[in-house]
N, C-alpha and C positions, 0 to 999 in steps of 0.2 A: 564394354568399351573396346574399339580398336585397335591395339597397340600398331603404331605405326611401323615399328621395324619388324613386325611379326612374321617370319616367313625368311628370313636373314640370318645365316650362321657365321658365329666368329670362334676364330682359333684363336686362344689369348697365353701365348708364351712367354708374357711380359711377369714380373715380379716388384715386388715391392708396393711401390703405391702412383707412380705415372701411369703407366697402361693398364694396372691394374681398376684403377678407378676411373677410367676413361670407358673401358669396356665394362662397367657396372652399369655404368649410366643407359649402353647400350642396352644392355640386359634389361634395366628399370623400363625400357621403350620398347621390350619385346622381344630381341635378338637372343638368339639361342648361342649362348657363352659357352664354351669347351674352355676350361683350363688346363693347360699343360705343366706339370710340375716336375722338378728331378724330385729324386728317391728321398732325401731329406727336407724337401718344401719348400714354399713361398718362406723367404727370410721374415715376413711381416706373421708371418703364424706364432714369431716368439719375440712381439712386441706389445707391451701393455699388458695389462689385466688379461690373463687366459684359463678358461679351464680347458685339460689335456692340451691339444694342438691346435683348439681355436679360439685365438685372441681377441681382443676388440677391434684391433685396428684391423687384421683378417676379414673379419665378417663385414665389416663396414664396405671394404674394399672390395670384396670377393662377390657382392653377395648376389643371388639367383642365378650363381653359376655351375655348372659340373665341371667335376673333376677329375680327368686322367693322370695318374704317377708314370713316365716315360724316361729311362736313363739313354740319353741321346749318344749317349757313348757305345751302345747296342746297336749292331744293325738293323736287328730284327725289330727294336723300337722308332729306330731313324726311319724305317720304312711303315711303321706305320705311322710318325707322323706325315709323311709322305701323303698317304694315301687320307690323311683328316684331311690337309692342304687342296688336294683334288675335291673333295663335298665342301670348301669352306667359301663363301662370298670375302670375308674378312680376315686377315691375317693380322695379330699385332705381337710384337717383340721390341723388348728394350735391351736385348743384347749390346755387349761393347761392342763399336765397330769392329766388321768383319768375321764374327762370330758363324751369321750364317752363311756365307762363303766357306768356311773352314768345316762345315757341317754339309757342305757338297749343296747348298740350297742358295748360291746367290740371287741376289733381289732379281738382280735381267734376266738369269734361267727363269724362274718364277712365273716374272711375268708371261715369258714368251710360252711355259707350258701353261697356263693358267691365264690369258687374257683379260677374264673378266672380273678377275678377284684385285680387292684392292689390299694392298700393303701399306701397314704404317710404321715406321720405323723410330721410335723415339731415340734419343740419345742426349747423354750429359751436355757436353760442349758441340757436338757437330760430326758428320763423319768421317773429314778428314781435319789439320792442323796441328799448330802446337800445342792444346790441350789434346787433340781427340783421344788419344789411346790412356786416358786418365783414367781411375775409379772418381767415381761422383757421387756425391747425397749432394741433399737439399741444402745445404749448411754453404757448401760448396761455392753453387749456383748464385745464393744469395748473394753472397762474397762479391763475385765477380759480376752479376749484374747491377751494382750499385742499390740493392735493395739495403742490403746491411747499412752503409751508408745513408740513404735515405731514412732509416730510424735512429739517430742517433740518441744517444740519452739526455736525458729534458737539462739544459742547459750547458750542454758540449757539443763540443763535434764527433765523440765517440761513438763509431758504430755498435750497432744489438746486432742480433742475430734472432729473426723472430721462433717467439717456441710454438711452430708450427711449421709444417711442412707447405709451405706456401709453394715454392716453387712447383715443386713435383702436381700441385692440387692443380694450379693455376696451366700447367704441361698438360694435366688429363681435360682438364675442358675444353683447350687448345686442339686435342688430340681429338676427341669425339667430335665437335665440332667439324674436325676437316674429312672424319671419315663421312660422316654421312651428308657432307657437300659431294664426296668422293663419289659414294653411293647414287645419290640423284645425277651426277658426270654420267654414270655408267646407264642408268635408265635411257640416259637421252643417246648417247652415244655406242653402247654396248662393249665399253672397254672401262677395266679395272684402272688404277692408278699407285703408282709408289708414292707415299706421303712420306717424305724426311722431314721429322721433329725434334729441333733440338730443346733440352732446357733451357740452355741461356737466352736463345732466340725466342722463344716463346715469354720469358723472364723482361727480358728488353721492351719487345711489343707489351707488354703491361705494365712495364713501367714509364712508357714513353709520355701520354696525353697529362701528367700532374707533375710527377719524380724528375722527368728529367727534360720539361717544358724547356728550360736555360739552353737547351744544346740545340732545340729545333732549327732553328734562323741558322744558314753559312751565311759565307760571305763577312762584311764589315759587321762585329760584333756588336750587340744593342746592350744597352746597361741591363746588366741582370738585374731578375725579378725577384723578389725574395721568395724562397723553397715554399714550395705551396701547400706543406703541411706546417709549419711554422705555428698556426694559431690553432693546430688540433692536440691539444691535451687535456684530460678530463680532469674537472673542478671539484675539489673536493666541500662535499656540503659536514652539515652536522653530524651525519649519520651516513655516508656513506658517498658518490661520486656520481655524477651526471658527464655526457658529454655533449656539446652543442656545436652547433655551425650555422654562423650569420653570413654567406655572402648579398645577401638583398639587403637593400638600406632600410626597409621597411621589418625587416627580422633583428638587425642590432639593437635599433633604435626600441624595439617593442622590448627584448631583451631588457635592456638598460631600466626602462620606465619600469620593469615587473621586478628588478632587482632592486629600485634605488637606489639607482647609479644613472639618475636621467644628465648630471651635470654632464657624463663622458660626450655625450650628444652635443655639448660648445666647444668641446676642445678640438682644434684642428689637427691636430696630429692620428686622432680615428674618424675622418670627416669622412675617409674612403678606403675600402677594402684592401689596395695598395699600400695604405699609410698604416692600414692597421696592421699590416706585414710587419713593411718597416720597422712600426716601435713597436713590436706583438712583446717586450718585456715591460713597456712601461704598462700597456692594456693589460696584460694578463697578470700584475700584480697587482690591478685596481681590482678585476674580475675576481680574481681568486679571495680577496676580503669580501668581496658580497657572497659569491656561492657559499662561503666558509658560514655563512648567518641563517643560511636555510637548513629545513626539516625536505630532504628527497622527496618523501610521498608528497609532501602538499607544491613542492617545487614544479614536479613535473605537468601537472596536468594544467597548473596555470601557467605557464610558458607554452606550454603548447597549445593552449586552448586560444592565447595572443598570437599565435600563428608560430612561434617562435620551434625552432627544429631541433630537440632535446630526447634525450633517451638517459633513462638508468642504467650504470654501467652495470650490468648484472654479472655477478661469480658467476662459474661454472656453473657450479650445483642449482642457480636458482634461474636459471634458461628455463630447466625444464617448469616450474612454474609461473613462466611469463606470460602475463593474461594473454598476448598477441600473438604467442607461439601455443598457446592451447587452442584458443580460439581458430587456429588455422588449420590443426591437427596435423602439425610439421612431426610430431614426434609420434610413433608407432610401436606399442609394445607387440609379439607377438611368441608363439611357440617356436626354440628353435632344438627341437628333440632331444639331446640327453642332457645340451645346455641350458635347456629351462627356457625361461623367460628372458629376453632380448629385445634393446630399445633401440631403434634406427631412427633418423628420417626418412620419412616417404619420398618420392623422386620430386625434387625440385619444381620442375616444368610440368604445366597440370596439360591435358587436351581434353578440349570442351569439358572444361570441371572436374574431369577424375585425374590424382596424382595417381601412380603403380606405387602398391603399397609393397614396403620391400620382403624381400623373400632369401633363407636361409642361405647362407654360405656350405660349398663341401666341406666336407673330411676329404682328407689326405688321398687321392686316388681312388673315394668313394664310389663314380660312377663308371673307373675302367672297364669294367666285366661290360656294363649295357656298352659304351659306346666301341666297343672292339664288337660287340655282336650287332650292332648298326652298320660294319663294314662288312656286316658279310662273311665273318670270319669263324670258323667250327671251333665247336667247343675244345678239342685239341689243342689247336696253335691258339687261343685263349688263354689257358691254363698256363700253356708254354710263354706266351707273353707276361702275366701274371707272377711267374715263377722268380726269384730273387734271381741275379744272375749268378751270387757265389753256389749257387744251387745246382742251374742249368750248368757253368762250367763241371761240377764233380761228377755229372750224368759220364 
C-alpha cells in the first residue's frame, strides 16, 4: 500500500495529547515523525496505566514515532534542533505563546529561512488576549467553550465536565487536517504556511452546527429552539441501557409500535421532532417505562431490524468484544518490545482498503544517537550531544 504522506518529515515538539495526536495520525499515513522531548519527557508518559516510562495514553499518542531527548536550554541542542528544522517539511509545537521567539526561532524568522516548510502552532486560548499567557488543559477549554454547559446533568442545568479529553482530541483532528491542506498549498504553490490553532477556536467550530444552533441568526432574535441534545439519554432496559435517536417520523413511529407504546403516535404533543424537544420530559418519562420492560439483547436487533437507530450502550471493557468492532478489526494487538503485548486501534481513515496498522511508540530519547548521525554529525560531537549536561559542565 502507498502511504500517502510517505516521503514527508515532521519535527513534533508539541506535548501532551493536541499535537501529539495530530502528528500520530500523520505518522499512521506515512510521515516520518521526529519527536522532540526535554530530559524528563512528554508529561503524558506518566498518565494512566504504564510500565517503566511508557504509559497508555503515551503509546496511543506517540505511536510510530522516534524519539530525540533535547534540553533547549543547551546551545549546542538549540542548534541541533536548528539544523532538524532545515531537513523538516513540518514543524509542530504547542508551546505557550512566545515560547519560540524566546528560543531565538520566531515563527516569521522561520518562515523566511525555511520557505517551504509549514508551521503549525497550537495554543490554549489564542496567541494573543486576555486569556493567552494562561496554562490550559482540556478541562479548561471545555469550560469556556460552552461544551461543559452543553452536557449538563440529566435533569439541571448543571454543567459535567466530560471524562475525556475532548477538546485537545477534537484540536488534533483540526490540526492534522490543516496541515496537510497546508501541505497540498505548497505542492501547488511551493511555499510553506504558518497554521495558528487555537483550542477554544477549534472547540467552538465543533461546537457550533447542534450545541450552539440558538446563537447562529443576528439580528431580531427568533424564539429559541430547544437544545438539540435534550432527547439524547440512554434508556435503561432490564439488564443493562440502549441509546436511540428518532429524527425521521418514520424511525419514532417504528420505535413506538416495537415498544408498545403505539398510543404516543395520537398525542400531539410528539406529532414533530420540535414538539418532542419541547415536552422531551413528558416523552422520555413514557420512553423510559417501556425501555425499562425490555431484555437489551433481544431489544436491539428488533429495532433495528424496523429501521429504528439503536445501539448498546457498551462499558469500556466490552467495546472490545463488540461484534462491529471485531468485525472491522478497529482494534490491533501487537508486539511492543519489552512492553509485551499492546492493543491500539488501527488508523481510522482506510485508502483503498488498507487501514496503517499501528506501530510502537519511543522510549525516552531512544532514537537520538541515529537521528544526530542523519545530520551528518561525527561520532565526537554525538557523544558530546548525548552526554548529561551536569557532566559536560564538570569537563
Amino acid at each position: 500500500m502507498h502511504s500517502p504522506l510517505q516521503g514527508i518529515r515532521v519535527l513534533d515538539l508539541s506535548a501532551v495529547l493536541s499535537g501529539p495526536m495530530a502528528t500520530a495520525m500523520l505518522a499512521d499515513q506515512g510521515a516520518e515523525v521526529i519527536k522532540v522531548e526535554a530530559p524528563g519527557g512528554d508529561l503524558s508518559r506518566r498518565i494512566g496505566p504504564a510500565k517503566g516510562e511508557m504509559s497508555a495514553m503515551f503509546i496511543a499518542a506517540n505511536r510510530g514515532k522516534r524519539s530525540i531527548c533535547l534540553d533547549l536550554k543547551r546551545a549546542d541542542h538549540l542548534q541541533v534542533l536548528r539544523e532538524l528544522i532545515a531537513r523538516a517539511d513540518v514543524l509542530v509545537e504547542n508551546f505557550r505563546p512566545g515560547t519560540l521567539a524566546r528560543l531565538g526561532l520566531p515563527p516569521q524568522a522561520l518562515r523566511q529561512a525555511h520557505p517551504r516548510l509549514v508551521l503549525a502552532s497550537i495554543s490554549g486560548f489564542g496567541a494573543s488576549g486576555p486569556y493567552a499567557d494562561g496554562r490550559v488543559y482540556d478541562a479548561v477549554i471545555q469550560a469556556v467553550s460552552g461544551f461543559s454547559a452543553s452536557h449538563p446533568l440529566p435533569g439541571s442545568d448543571a454543567p459535567t465536565l466530560l471524562a475525556t479529553t475532548v477538546c485537545d482530541k477534537l484540536t488534533a483532528l483540526t490540526a492534522a487536517q490543516a496541515i496537510t491542506a497546508a501541505l497540498l498549498g505548497r505542492e501547488r504553490s511551493g511555499q510553506g504556511a504558518h497554521i495558528a490553532l487555537s483550542m477554544l477556536d477549534a472547540a467552538l467550530s465543533f461546537q457550533w452546527p447542534d450545541a450552539m444552533y440558538n446563537h447562529t441568526f443576528s439580528g431580531a432574535p427568533l424564539p429559541p429552539s430547544p437544545e438539540f441534545g435534550v432527547l439524547q439519554r440512554p434508556y435503561a432496559t432490564r439488564d443493562g441501557h440502549v441509546a436511540v435517536m428518532t429524527p425521521q417520523p418514520d424511525e419514532f413511529a417504528a420505535m413506538c409500535r416495537e415498544l408498545g407504546g403505539a398510543e404516543l403516535l395520537q398525542d400531539p404533543r410528539f406529532a414533530t421532532v420540535e414538539l418532542r424537544r419541547r415536552h422531551f420530559t413528558e416523552l422520555m418519562t413514557q420512553l423510559e417505562a417501556l425501555f425499562a420492560r425490555q431484555d437489551t439483547d433481544a431489544l436491539v436487533p428488533r429495532l433495528r431490524q424496523a429501521g429504528v437507530p439503536i445501539g448498546r450502550v457498551n462499558r469500556r471493557h466490552e467495546v472490545l468484544d463488540d461484534p462491529q468492532v471485531q468485525h472491522n478489526g478497529t482494534l490491533v494487538e501487537f508486539d511492543h518490545g519489552d512492553l509485551g503485548r499492546v492493543r491500539l486501534p488501527r488508523a481510522a481513515a482506510q485508502f483503498d482498503g488498507h487501514g496503517a496498522p499501528p506501530r510502537p511508540a519511543p522510549g525516552l530519547g531512544e532514537h537520538g544517537r541515529e537521528v544526530l548521525a542523519e545530520l551528518g554529525l561525527d561520532a565526537a560531537r554525538i557523544d558530546a550531544l548525548l552526554r548529561p549536561a551536569a557532566a559536560e559542565a564538570g569537563r
